[in-house]
N, CA, C and O atoms as a GROMACS GRO file, in nm:
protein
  236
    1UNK      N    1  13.976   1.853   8.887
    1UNK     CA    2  14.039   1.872   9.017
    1UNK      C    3  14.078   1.736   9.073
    1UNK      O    4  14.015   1.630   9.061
    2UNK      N    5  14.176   1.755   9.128
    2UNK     CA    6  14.226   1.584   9.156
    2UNK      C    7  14.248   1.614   9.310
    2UNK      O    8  14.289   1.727   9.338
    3UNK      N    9  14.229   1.538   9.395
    3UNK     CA   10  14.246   1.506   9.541
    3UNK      C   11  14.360   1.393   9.557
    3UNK      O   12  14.398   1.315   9.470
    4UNK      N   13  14.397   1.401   9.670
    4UNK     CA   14  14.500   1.331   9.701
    4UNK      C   15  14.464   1.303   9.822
    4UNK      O   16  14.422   1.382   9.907
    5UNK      N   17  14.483   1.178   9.831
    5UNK     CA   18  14.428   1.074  10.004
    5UNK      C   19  14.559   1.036  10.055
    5UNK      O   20  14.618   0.936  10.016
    6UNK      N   21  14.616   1.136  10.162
    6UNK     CA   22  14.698   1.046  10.262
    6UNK      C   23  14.706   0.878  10.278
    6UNK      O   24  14.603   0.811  10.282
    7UNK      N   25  14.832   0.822  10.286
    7UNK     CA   26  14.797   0.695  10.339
    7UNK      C   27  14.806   0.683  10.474
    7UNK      O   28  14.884   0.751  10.542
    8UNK      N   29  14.712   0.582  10.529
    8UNK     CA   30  14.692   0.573  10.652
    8UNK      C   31  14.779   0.558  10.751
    8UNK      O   32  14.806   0.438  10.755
    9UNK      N   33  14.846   0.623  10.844
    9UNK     CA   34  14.964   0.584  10.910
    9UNK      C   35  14.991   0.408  10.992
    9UNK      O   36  14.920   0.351  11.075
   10UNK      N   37  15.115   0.362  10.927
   10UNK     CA   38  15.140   0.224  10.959
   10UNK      C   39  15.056   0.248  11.123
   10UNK      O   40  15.047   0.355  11.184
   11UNK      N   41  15.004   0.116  11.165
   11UNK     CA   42  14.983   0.102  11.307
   11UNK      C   43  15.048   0.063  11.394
   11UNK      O   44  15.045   0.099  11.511
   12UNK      N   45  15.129  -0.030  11.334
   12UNK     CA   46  15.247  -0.089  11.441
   12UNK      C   47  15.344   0.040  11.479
   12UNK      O   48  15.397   0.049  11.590
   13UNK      N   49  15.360   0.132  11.384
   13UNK     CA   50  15.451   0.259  11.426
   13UNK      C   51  15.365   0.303  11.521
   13UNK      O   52  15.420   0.315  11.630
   14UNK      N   53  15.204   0.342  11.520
   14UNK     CA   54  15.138   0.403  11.600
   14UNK      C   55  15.180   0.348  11.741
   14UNK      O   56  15.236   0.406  11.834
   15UNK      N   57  15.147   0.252  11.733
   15UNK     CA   58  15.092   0.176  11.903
   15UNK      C   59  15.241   0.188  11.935
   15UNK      O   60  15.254   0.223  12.052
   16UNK      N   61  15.375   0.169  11.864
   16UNK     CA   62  15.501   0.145  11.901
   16UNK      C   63  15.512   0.306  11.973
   16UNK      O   64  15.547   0.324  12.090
   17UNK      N   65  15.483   0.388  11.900
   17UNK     CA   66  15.538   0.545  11.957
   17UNK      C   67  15.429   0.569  12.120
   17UNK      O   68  15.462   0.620  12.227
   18UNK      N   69  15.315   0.516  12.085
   18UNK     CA   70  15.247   0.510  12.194
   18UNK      C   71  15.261   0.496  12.296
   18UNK      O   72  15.219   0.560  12.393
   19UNK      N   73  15.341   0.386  12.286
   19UNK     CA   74  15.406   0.260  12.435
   19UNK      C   75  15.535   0.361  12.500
   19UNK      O   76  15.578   0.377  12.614
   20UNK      N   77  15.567   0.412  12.381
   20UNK     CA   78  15.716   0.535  12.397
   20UNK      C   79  15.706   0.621  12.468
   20UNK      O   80  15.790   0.637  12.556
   21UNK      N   81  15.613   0.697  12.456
   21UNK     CA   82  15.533   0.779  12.476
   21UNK      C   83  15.478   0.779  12.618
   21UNK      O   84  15.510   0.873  12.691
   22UNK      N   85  15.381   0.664  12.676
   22UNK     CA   86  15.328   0.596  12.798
   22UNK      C   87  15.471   0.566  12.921
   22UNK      O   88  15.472   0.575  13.044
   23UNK      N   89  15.593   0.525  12.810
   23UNK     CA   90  15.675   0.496  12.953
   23UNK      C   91  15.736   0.580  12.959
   23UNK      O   92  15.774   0.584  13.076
   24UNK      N   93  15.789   0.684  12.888
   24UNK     CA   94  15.822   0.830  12.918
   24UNK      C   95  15.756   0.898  13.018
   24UNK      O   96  15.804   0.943  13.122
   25UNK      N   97  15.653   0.904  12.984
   25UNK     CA   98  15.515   0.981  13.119
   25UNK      C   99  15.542   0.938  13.236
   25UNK      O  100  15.579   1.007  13.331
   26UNK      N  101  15.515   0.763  13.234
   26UNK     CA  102  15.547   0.689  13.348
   26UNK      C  103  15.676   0.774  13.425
   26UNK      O  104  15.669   0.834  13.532
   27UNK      N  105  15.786   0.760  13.340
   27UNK     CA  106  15.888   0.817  13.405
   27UNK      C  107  15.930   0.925  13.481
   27UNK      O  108  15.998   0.946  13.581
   28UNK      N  109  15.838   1.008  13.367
   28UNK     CA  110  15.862   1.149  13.453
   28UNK      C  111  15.751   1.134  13.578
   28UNK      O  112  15.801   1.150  13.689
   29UNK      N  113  15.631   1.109  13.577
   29UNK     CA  114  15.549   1.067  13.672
   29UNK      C  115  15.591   1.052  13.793
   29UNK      O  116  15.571   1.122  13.891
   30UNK      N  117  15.678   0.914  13.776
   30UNK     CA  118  15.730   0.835  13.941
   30UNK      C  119  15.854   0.953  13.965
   30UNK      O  120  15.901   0.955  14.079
   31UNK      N  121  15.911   1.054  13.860
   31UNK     CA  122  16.009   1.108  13.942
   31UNK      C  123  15.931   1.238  14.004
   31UNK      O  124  15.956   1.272  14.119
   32UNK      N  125  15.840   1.306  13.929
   32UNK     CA  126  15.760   1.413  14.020
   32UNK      C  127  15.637   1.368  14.113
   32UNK      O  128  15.543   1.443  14.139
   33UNK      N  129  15.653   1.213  14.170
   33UNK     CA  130  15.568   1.179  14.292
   33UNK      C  131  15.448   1.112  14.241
   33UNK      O  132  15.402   1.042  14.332
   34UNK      N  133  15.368   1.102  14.121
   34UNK     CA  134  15.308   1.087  14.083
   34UNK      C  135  15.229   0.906  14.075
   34UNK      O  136  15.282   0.815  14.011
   35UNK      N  137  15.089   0.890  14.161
   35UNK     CA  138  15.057   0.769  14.167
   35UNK      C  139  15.046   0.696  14.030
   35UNK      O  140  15.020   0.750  13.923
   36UNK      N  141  15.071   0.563  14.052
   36UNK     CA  142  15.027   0.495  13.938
   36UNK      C  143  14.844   0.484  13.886
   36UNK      O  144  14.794   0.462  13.776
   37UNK      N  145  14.770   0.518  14.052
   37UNK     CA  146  14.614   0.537  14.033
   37UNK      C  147  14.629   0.700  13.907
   37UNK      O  148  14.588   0.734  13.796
   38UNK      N  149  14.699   0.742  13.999
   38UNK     CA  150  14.649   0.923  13.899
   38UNK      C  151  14.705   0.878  13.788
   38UNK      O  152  14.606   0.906  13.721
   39UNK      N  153  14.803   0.817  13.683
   39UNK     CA  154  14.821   0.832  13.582
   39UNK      C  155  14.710   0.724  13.540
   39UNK      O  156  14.722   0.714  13.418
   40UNK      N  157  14.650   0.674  13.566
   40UNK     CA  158  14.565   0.573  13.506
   40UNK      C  159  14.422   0.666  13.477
   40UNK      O  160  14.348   0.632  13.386
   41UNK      N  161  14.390   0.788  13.562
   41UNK     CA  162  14.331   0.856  13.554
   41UNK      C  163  14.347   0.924  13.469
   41UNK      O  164  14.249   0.944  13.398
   42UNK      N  165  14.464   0.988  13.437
   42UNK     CA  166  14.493   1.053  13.317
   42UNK      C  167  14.499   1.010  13.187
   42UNK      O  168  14.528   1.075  13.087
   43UNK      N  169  14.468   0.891  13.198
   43UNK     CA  170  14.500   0.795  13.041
   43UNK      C  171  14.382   0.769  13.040
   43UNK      O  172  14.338   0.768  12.925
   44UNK      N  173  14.300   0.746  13.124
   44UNK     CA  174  14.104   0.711  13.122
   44UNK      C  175  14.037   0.868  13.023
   44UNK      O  176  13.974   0.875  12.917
   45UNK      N  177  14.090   0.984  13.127
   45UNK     CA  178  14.023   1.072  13.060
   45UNK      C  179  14.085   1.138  12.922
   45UNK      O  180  14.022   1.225  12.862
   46UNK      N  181  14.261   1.070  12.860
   46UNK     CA  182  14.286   1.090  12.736
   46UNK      C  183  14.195   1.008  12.674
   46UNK      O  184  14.120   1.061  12.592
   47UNK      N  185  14.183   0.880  12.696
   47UNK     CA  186  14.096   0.790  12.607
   47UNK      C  187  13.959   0.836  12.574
   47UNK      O  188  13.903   0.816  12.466
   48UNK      N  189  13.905   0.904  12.687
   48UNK     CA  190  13.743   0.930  12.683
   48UNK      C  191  13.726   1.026  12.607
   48UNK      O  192  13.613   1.049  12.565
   49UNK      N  193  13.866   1.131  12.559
   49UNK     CA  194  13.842   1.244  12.477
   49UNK      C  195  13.874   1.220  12.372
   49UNK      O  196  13.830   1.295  12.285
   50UNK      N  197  13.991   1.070  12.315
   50UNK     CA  198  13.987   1.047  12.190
   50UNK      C  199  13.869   0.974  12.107
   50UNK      O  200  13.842   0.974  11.987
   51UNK      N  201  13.785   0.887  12.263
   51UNK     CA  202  13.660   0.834  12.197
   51UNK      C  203  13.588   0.968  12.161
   51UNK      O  204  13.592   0.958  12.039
   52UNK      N  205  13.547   1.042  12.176
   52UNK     CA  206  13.468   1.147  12.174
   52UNK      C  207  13.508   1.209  12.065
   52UNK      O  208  13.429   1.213  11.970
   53UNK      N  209  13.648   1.274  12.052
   53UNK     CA  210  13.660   1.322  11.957
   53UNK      C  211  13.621   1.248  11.845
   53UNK      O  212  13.540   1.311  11.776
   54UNK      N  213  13.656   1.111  11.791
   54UNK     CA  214  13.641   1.012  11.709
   54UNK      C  215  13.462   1.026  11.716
   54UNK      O  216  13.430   1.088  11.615
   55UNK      N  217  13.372   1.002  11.775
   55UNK     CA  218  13.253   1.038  11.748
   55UNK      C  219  13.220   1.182  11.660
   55UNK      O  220  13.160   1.183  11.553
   56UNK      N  221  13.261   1.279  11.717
   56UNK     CA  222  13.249   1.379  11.643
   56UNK      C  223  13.308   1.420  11.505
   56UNK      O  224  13.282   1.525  11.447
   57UNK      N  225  13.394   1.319  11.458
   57UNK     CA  226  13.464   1.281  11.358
   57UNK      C  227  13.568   1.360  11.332
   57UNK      O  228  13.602   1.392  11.218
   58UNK      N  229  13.619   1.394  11.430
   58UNK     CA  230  13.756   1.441  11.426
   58UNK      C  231  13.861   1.334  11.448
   58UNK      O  232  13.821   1.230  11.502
   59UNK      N  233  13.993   1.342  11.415
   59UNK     CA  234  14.142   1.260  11.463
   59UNK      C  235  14.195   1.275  11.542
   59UNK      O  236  14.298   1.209  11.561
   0.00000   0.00000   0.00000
């Protein structure tokens, strides 16, 4: 039986789509009223669920 290992996705693509991603939000954010405190809130508690998930050894 043979397995096959994904390669790891480039990182610079990661963090690049990330940033894409972050000022998109931003955008729509400041146009539906949205503080720069509350989105910082919202990115605290994405982070706290990707740390977590990553503990539990999920991706």
């Amino acid at each position: 039986m043979r397995v096959t290992v994904a390669p790891e996705p480039d990182r610079q693509a990661q963090v690049a789509a990330f940033m894409e991603a972050c000022d998109r939000l931003s955008d729509e954010a400041q146009r539906n009223g949205l503080t720069e405190e509350i989105l910082q809130e919202i990115l605290d508690e994405a982070k706290a669920e990707r740390i977590a998930a990553r503990a539990r050894g999920e991706r």
